[in-house]
N, C-alpha and C positions, 0 to 999 in steps of 0.2 A: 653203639647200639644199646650195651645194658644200661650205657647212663640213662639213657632217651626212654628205655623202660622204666626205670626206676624212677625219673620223675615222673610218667606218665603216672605210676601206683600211687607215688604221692597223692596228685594232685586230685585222683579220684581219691582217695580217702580223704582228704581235706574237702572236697561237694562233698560227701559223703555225711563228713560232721559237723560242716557247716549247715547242712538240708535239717539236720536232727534239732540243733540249735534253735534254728528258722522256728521249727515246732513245739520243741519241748518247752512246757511251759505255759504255752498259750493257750489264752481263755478263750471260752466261745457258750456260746447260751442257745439251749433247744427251747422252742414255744411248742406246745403241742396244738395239734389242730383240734374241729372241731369233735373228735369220738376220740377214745380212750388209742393209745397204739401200744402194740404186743412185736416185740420183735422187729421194729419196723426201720427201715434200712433209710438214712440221711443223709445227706453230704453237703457240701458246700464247695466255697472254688480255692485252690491252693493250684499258686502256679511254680511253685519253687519245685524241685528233682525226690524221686523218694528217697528217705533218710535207707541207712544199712541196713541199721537197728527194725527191732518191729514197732508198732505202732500203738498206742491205745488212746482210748478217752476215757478219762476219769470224772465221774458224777462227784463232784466236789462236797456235799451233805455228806454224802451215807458211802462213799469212796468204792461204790459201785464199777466194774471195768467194764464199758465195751470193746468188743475187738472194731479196729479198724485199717483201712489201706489206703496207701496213698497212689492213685493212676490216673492216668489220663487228664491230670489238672485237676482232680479233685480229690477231698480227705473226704471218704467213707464212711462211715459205722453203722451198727446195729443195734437201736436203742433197747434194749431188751422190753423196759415197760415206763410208761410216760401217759398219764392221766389227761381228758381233754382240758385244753387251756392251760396243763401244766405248766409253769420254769423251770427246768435244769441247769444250772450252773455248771458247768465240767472245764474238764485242761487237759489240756495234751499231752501224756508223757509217752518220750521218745525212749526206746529201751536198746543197749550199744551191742544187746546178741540178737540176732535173727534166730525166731526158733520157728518150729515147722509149720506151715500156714495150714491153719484150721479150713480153709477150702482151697483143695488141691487138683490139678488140672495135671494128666501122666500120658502121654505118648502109647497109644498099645502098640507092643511090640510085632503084633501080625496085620498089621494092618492101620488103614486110613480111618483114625478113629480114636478120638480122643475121651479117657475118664474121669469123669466129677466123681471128686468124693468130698464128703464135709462132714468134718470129726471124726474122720479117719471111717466113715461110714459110705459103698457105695450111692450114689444116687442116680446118676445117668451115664451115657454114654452119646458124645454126638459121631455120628455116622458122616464122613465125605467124601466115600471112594465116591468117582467117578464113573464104577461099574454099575453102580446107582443111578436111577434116573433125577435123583435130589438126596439132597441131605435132611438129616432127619436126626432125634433122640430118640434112643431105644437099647437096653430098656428105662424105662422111668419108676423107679420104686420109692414105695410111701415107706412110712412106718411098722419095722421089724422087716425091711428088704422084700415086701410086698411087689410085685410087678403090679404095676397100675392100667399099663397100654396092652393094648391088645399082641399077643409074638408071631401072630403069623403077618405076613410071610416072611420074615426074617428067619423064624426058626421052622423051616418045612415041613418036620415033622408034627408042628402042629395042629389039630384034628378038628377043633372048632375054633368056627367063625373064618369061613374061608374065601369071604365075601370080598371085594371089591380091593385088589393086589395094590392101589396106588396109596391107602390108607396105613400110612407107619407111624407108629409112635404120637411120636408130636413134629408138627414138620408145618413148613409155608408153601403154598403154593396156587396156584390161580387156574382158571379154567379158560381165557380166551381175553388174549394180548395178541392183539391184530391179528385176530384167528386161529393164533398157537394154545394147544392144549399142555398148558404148562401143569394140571391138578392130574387128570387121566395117564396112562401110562402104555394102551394099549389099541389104541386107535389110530387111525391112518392121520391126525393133525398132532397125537401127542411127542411133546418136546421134551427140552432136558433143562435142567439145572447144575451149569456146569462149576465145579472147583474149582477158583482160582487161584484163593493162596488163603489159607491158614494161618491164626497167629493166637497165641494163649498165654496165660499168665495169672498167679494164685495169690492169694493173701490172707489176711484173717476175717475181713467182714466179708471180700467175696473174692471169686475167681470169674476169668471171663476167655470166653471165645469170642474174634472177630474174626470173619469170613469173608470174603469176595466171590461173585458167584457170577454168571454170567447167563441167561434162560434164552434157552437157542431153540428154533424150529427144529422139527426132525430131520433137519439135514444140515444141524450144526451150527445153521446161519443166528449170529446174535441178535435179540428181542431188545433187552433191555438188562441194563446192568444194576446187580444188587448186591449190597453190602448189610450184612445183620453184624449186632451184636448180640452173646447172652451174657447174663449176669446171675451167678448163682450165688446167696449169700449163707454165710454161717447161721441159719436160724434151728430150732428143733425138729428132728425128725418126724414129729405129728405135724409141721405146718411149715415144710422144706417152701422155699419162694427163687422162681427165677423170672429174670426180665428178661426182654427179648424188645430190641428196637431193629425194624428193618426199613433200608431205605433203596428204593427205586428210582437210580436217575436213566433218561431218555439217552443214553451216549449215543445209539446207532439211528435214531429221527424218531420221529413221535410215534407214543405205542398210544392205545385203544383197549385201557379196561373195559372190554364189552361184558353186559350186565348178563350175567348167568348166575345162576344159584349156585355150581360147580366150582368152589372156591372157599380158601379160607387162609386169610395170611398169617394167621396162625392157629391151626387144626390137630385135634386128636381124636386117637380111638380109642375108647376106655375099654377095657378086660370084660371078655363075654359076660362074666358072672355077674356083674353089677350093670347090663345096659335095664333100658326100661323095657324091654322086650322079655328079658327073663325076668320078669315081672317083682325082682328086686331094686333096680336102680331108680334114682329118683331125679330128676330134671328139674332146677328152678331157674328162675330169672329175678331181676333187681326188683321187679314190684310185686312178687309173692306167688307170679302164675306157676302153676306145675306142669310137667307133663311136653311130649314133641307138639301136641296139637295146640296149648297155649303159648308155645316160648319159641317155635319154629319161624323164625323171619323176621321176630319181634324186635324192635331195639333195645337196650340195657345196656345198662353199662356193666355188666358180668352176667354169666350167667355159672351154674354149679351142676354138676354130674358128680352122686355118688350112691352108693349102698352098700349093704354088710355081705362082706367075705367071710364064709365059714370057714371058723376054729381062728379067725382074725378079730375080727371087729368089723365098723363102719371107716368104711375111705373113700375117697371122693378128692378129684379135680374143678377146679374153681378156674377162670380165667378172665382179669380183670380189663376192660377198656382203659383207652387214657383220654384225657379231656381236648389233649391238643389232635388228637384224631383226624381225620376227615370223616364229617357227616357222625360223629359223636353223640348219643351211644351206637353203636353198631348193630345193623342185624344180624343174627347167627342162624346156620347153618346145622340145627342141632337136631339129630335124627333119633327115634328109638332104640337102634341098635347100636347105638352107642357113638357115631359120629358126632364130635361139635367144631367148628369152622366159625372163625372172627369174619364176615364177608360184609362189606359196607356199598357193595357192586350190583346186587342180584336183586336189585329192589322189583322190576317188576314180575318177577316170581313171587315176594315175598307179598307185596300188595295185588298178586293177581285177583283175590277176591272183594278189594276191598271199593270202596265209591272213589277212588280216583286213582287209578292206575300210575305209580310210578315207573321211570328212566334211570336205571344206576351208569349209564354209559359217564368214563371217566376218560376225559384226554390228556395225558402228560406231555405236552410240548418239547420239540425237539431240546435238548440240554437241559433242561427243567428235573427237578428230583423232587420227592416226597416221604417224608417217614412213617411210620408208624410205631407205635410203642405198646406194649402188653407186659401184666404181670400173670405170671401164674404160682396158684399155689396147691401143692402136695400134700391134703390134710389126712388129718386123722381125724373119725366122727362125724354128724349129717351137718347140711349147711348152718341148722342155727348153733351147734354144740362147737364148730369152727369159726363162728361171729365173722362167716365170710363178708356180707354186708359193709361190716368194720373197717375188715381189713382191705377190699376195696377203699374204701373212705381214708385207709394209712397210703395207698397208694396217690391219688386222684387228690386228695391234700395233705399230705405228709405235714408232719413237724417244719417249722421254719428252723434252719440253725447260721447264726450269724455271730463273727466273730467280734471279742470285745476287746476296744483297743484301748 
C-alpha cells in the first residue's frame, strides 16, 4: 500500500513538472484591439494540466509581469496596459513555488457562502444557502471597501430603502418561465432558485465560482436547469471586473421566457445614496442618453449607474453586454431608484409606446440550452473619468493572444 502511494506522489509530481515544462518558456504575441486596454483579462487555449508552480507572463521589451492562471483549458492573464493595435511579445515563465493566489475564494465558516478577496482586499461575498429564495452577491464593495449594493434586506436592521425584498445585491433572475415567478419573492407564483452544488477555486489573474442551480415553482417542482460561472480577476480596486456566464438548458421540457419587464439575468441594486432619485446618481447608456426616462428599455450594449459618496468620492457600477448574446445589445430594466436588470424578454413593455409594438416571448426547447455572458465592473469616478465605453470595447473585442510556435 505505501509503495502504491509513493508512486502515486511520484507520478503527480512528475505531470506536475512536466505541465510546467509544457509552459515555461513559451512565447505567445498579444495584438490589441481596436481601443487602448487597461487591465484587461486574455486568455487563449492550453489544454495540458496546471503546472504546481505559479504562473506568469512576461512582456518580453520592458520585462513587465502579468499575473496569470491556468483552468479550465485555458492560460489566463491580465494585460495590465496595451495601446490599440499594439504587439506584445511575452513568454511564459513557470515559477517551481506556489505562492498565495492574488484572488482568493475562502469558505465562511458560518455558513453557505463563499469570499472574494483580491490582493488580499475584500470584494464580495456570494450567497447560496438555500434558505434563500436564490443566490445572490452581497455585499459588493468599490474602492477603499465602499458597499456599492443596496444592504437591505440582508442586513435588517437597515432603515432606508426598504423597497421591493427580492432586490439583493447583484443576483439573476427572471420573472415568468411558464408562469413561475422566478424575479418576485412574494406572490402566490413566486419560485425558487435552488442550490445544487458549489465548486471554487483561486489563482493570480482570477478566481471563479461554478454553481448548479435548479428554478423550481413554488412547490419545488423543477422549471429549468441552470449553471453560472463568475470570474473575478486581479485588477485594481478603482476598477475591480467580474464575469459572469449563465447558461439555461430545458432538462425538465420546454420552458417559455414569457415577455415581462420583471427580469434581469443579471440585476443589481445600487446604495440609496447614489440612485437618480436622490438626485445624485447618474444613469447612462452606450449612446450618451442620460437618465431612467432615456435609457429605460433602451438597447446598449452597457449601460452605467454612478454618483459621489460623501467623504468618498464618485462610484459607480457599469455592466457590459456580450456580442454572442441573444438579441444583442440588450434592453435593461434600469429604474430611478436604483434598479438595473440585463433583460432581452420584456420587449413589449419596452416598446409599448413606440410605432410597432414588440414580442420578447422566447421558447427553449425541450433539451436545448442557452448562455448568456456579462462583465461587470466596480469603478472608481463618473462614467467618462472610468473610460467605461472602453472598457466595454476590452471586453466585446479584447486583445487577440496567439501562441508562437
Amino acid at each position: 500500500m505505501r509503495k502504491t502511494i509513493g508512486v502515486l506522489i511520484i507520478f503527480v509530481l512528475m505531470a506536475g513538472i512536466a505541465a510546467a515544462q509544457k509552459l515555461d518558456g513559451r512565447k505567445l504575441v498579444v495584438k490589441g484591439g481596436d481601443v487602448a486596454g487597461v487591465f484587461v483579462p486574455v486568455s487563449l487555449a492550453y489544454e495540458g494540466p496546471a503546472p504546481e508552480g505559479s504562473i506568469q507572463v512576461v512582456d518580453t521589451k520592458n520585462g513587465k509581469v502579468f499575473p496569470a492562471t491556468v483552468a479550465g483549458g485555458e492560460l489566463v492573464f491580465v494585460v495590465e496596459a496595451i495601446g490599440a493595435k499594439e504587439q506584445l511579445d511575452c513568454q511564459v515563465k513557470a515559477l517551481k513555488e506556489k505562492t498565495a493566489p492574488k484572488v482568493n475564494i475562502t469558505r465562511a465558516a458560518d455558513g453557505d457562502r463563499l469570499e472574494v478577496a483580491v490582493n488580499g482586499e475584500p470584494f464580495t461575498v456570494y450567497n447560496y444557502s438555500n434558505d434563500n429564495r436564490k443566490p445572490f452577491l452581497w455585499p459588493v464593495y468599490g474602492e477603499g471597501k465602499v458597499g456599492m449594493t443596496r444592504n437591505w434586506p440582508m442586513d435588517p436592521n437597515e432603515t432606508i430603502s426598504r423597497d421591493h425584498v427580492h432586490h439583493k445585491g447583484i443576483w439573476s433572475s427572471y420573472g415568468d418561465l411558464n408562469g413561475v415567478d422566478c424575479w418576485g419573492e412574494t406572490g402566490d407564483k413566486a419560485g425558487f432558485q435552488h442550490s445544487d452544488e458549489v465548486t471554487f477555486g483561486a489563482g493570480d489573474a482570477f478566481a471563479w465560482i461554478k454553481a448548479k442551480n435548479t428554478w423550481q415553482d413554488k412547490d419545488h417542482k423543477p422549471v429549468v436547469a441552470e449553471e453560472r460561472e463568475y470570474r473575478f480577476y486581479a485588477t485594481p480596486a478603482g476598477a475591480r471586473l467580474f464575469d459572469q456566464s449563465i447558461t439555461f438548458t430545458a432538462s425538465y421540457g420546454t420552458v417559455l421566457f414569457k415577455d415581462t419587464k420583471e427580469g434581469g439575468l443579471i440585476a443589481f441594486r445600487i446604495r440609496p445614496d447614489i440612485t437618480e432619485t436622490s438626485k445624485k446618481g447618474v444613469i447612462t447608456n452606450a449612446s450618451g442618453a442620460k437618465g431612467m426616462k432615456e435609457c429605460w428599455g433602451k438597447p446598449s450594449p452597457w449601460t452605467d449607474y454612478s454618483g459621489p459618496i460623501e467623504g468618498v468620492g464618485t462610484r459607480g457600477i457599469a455592466v457590459f453586454d456580450y456580442p454572442g448574446n441573444m438579441r444583442y445589445p440588450t434592453t435593461w430594466h434600469i429604474r430611478d431608484y436604483g434598479l438595473n436588470g440585463a433583460n432581452c424578454f420584456g420587449l413589449s413593455y419596452f416598446t409599448e409606446n413606440s410605432e410597432k409594438k414588440e414580442n420578447g416571448d422566447f421558447t427553449l426547447e425541450a433539451g436545448k440550452a442557452m448562455t448568456f455572458r456579462y462583465r461587470v465592473m466596480i469603478h472608481s469616478g463618473d462614467v467618462n473619468e472610468a473610460k467605461v465605453a472602453d472598457r466595454c470595447a476590452n471586453f466585446t473585442n479584447p486583445p487577440v493572444v496567439e501562441w508562437i510556435k
